[in-house]
PDB file of N, CA, C and O in Angstrom, chain B, residues numbered from 101:
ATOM      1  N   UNK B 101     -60.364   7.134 -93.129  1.00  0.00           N
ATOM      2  CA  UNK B 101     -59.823   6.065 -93.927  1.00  0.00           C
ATOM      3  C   UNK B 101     -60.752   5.737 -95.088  1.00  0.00           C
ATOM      4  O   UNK B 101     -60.422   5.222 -96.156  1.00  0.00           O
ATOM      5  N   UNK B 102     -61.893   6.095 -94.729  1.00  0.00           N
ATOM      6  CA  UNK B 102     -62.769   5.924 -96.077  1.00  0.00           C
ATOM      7  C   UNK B 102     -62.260   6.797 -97.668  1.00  0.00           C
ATOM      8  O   UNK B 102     -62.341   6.657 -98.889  1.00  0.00           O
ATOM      9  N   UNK B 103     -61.812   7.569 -96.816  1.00  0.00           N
ATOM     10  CA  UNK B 103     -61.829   8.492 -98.061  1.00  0.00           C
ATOM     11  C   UNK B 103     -60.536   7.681 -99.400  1.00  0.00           C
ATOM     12  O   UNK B 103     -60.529   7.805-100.625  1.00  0.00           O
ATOM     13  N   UNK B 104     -59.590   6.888 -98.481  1.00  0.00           N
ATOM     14  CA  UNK B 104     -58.484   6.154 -99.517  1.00  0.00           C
ATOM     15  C   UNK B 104     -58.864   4.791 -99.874  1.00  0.00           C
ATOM     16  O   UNK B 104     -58.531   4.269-100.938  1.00  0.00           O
ATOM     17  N   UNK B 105     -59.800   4.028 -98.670  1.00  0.00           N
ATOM     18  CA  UNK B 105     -60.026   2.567 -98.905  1.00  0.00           C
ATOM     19  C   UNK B 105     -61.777   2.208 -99.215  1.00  0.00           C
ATOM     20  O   UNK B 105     -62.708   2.245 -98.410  1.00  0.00           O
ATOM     21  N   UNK B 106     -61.785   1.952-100.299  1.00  0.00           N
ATOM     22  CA  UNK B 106     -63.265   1.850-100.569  1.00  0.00           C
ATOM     23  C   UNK B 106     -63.760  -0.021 -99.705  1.00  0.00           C
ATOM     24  O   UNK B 106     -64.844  -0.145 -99.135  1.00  0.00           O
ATOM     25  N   UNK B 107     -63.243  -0.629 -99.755  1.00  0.00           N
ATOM     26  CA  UNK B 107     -63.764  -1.710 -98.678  1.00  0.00           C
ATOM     27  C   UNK B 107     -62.467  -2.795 -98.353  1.00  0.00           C
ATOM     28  O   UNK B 107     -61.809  -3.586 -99.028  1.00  0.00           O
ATOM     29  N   UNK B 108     -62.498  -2.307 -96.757  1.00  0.00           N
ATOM     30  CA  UNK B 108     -61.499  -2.434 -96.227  1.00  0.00           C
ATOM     31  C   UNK B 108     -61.576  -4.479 -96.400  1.00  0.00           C
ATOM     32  O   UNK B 108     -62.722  -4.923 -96.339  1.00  0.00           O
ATOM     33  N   UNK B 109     -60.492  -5.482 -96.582  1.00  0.00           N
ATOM     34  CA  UNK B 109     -60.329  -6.572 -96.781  1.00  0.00           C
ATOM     35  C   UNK B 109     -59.115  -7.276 -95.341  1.00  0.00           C
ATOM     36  O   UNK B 109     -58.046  -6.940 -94.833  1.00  0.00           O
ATOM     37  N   UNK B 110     -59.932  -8.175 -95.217  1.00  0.00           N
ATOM     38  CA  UNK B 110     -59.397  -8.968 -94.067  1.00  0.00           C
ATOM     39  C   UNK B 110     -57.735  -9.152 -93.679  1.00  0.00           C
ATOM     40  O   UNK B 110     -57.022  -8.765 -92.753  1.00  0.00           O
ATOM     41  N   UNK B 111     -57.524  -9.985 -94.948  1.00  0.00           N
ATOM     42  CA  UNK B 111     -55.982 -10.632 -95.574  1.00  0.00           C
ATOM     43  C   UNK B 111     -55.597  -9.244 -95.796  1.00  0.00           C
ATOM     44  O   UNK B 111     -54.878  -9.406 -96.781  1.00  0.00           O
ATOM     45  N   UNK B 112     -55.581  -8.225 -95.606  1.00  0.00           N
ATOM     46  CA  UNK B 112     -54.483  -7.099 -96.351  1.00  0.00           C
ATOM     47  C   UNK B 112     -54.041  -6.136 -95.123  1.00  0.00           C
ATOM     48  O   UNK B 112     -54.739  -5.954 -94.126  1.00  0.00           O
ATOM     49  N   UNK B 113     -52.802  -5.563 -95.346  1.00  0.00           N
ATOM     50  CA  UNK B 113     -52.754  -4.774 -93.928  1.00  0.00           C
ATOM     51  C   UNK B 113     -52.771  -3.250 -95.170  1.00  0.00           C
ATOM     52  O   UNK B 113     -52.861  -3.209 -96.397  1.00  0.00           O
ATOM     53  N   UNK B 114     -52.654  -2.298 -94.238  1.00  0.00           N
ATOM     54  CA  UNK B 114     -52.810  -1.333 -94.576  1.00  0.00           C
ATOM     55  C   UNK B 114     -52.166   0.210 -93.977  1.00  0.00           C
ATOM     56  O   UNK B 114     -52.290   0.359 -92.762  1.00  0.00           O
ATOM     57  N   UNK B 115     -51.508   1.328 -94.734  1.00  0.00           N
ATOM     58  CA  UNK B 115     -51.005   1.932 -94.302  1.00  0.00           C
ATOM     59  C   UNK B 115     -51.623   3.013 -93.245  1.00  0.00           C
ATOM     60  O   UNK B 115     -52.582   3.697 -93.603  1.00  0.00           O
ATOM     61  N   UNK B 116     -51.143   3.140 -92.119  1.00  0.00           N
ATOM     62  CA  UNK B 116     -52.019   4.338 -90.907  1.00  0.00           C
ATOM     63  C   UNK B 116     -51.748   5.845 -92.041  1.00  0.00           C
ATOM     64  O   UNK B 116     -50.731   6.108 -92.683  1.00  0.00           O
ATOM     65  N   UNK B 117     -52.803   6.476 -91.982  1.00  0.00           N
ATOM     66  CA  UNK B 117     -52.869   7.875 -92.737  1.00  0.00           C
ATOM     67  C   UNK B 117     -53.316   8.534 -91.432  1.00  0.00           C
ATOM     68  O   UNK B 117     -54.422   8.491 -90.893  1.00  0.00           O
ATOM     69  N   UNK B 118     -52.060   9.228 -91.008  1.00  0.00           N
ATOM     70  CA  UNK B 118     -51.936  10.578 -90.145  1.00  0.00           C
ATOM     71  C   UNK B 118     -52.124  11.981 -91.307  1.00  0.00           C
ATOM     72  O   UNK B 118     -51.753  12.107 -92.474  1.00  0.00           O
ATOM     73  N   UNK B 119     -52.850  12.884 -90.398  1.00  0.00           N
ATOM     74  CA  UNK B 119     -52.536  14.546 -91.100  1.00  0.00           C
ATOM     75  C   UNK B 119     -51.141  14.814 -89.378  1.00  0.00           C
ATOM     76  O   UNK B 119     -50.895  14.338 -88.270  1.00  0.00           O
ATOM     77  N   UNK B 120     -50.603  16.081 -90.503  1.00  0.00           N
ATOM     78  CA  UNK B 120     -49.510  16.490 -89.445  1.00  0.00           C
ATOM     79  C   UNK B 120     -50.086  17.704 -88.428  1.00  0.00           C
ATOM     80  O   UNK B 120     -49.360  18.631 -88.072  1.00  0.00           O
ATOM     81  N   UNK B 121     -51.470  17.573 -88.016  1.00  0.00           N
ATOM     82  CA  UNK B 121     -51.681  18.366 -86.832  1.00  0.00           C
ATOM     83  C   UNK B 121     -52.538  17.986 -85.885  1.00  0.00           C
ATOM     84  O   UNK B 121     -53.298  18.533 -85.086  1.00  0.00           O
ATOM     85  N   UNK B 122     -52.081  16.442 -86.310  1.00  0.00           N
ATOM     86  CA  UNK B 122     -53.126  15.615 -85.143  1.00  0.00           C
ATOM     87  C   UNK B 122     -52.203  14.942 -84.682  1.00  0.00           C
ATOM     88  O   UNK B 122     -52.549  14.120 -83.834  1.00  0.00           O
ATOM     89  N   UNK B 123     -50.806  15.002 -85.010  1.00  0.00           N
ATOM     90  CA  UNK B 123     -49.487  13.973 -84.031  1.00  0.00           C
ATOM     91  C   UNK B 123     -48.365  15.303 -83.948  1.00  0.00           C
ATOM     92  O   UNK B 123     -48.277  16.316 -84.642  1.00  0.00           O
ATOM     93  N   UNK B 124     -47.459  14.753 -82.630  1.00  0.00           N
ATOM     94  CA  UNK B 124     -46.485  15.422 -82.545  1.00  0.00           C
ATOM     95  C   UNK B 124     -45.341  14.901 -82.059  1.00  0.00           C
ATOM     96  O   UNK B 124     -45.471  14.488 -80.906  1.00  0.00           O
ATOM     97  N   UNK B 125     -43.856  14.722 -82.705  1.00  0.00           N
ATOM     98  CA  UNK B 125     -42.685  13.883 -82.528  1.00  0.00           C
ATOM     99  C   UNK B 125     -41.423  14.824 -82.057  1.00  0.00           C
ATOM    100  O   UNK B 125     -40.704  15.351 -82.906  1.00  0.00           O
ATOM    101  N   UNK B 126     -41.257  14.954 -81.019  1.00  0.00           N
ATOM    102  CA  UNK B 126     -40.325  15.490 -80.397  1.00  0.00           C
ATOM    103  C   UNK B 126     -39.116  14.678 -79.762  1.00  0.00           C
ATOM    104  O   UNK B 126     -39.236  13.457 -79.666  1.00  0.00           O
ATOM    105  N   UNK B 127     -37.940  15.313 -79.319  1.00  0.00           N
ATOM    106  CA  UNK B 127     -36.604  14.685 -79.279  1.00  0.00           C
ATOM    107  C   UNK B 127     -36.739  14.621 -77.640  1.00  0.00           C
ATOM    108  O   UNK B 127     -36.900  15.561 -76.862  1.00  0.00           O
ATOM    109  N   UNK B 128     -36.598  12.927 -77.305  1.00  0.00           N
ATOM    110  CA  UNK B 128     -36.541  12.563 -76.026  1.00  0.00           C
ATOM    111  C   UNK B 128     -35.274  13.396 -75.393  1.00  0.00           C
ATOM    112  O   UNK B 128     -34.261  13.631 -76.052  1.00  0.00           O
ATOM    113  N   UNK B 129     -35.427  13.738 -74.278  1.00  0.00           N
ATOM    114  CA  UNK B 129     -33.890  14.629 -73.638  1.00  0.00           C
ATOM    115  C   UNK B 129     -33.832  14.216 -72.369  1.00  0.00           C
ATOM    116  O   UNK B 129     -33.144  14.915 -71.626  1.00  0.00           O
ATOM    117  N   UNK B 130     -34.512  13.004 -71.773  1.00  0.00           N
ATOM    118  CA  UNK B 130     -34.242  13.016 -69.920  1.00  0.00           C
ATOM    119  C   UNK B 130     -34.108  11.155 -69.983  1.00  0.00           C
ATOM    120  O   UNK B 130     -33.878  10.472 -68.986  1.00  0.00           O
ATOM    121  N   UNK B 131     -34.298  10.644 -71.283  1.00  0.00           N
ATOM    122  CA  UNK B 131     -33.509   9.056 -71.273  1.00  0.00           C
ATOM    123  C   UNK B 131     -32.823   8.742 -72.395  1.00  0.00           C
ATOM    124  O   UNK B 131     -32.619   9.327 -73.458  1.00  0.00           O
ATOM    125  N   UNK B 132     -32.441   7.478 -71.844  1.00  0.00           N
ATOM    126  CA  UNK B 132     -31.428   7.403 -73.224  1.00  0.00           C
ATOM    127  C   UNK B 132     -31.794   5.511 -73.922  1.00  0.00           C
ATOM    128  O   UNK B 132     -31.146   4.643 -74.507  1.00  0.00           O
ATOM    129  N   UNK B 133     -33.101   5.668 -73.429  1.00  0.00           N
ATOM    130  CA  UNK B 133     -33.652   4.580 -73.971  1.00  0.00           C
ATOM    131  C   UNK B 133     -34.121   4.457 -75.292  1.00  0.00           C
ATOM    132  O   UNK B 133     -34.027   3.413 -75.937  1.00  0.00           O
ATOM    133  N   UNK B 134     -34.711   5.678 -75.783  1.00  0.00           N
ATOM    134  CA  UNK B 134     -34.872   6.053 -77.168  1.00  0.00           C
ATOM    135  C   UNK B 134     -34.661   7.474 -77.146  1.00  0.00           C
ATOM    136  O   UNK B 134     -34.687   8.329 -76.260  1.00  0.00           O
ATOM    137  N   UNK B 135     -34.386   7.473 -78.712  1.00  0.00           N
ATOM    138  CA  UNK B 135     -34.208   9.539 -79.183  1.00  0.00           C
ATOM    139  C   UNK B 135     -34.924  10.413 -79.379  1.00  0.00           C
ATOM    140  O   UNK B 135     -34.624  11.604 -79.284  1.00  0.00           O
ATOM    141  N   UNK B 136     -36.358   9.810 -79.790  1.00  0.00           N
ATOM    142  CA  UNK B 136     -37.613  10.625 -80.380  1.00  0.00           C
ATOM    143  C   UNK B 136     -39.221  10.125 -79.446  1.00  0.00           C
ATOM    144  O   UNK B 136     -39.541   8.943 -79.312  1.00  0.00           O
ATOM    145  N   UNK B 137     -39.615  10.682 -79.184  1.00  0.00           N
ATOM    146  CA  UNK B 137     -40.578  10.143 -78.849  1.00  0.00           C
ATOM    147  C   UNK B 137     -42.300  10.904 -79.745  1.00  0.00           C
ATOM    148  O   UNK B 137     -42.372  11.952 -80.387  1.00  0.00           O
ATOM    149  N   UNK B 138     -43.467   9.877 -79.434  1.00  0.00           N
ATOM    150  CA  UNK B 138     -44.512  10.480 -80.692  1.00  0.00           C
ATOM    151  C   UNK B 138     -46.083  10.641 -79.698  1.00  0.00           C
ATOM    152  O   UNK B 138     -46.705   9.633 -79.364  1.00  0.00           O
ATOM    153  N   UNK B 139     -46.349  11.445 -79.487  1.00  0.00           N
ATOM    154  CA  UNK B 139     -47.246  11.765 -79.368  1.00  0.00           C
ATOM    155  C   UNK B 139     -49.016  11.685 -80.239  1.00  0.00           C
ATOM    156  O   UNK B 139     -49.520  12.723 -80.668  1.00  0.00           O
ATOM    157  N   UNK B 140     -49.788  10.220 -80.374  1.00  0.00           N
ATOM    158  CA  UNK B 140     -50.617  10.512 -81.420  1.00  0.00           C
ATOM    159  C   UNK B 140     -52.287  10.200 -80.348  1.00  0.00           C
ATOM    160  O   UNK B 140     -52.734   9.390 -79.535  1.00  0.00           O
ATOM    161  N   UNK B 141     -52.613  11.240 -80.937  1.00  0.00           N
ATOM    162  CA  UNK B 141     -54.341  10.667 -79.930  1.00  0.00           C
ATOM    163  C   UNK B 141     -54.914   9.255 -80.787  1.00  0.00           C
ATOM    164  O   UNK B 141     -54.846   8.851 -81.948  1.00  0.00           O
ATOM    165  N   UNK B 142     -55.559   8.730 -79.388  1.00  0.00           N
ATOM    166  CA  UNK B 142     -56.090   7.284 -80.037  1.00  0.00           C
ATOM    167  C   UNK B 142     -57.655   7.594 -79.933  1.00  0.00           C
ATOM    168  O   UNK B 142     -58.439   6.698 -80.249  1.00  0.00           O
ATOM    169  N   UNK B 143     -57.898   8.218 -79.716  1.00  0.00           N
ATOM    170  CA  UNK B 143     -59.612   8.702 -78.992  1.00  0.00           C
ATOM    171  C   UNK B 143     -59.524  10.069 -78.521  1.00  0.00           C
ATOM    172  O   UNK B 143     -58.535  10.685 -78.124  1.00  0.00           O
ATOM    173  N   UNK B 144     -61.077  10.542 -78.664  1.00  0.00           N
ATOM    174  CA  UNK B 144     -61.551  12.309 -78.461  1.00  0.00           C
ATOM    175  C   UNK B 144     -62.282  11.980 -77.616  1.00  0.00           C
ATOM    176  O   UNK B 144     -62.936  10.977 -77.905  1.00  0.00           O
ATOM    177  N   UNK B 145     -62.501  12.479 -76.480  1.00  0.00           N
ATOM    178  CA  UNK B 145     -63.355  12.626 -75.554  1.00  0.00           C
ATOM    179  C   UNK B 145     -64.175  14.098 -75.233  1.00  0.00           C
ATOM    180  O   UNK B 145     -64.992  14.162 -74.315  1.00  0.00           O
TER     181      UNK B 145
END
């Protein structure tokens, strides 16, 4: 996030910057509670 926000401010929200090979959104098929579901890591261990 550094690389877009030079100093991040309290009062402001801000957009999440994903790359597309660190999440993955695939089509729920065994409920019918939602259609898509998203896969994103929150932490590396």
């Amino acid at each position: 996030m550094n690389k877009y926000i030079d100093k991040i401010k309290e009062d402001r929200e801000y957009p999440l910057h994903l790359r597309n090979d660190t999440f993955s959104i695939e089509k729920a098929e065994n409920t019918n509670k939602f259609d898509y579901w998203a896969r994103i890591p929150v932490a590396s261990t």
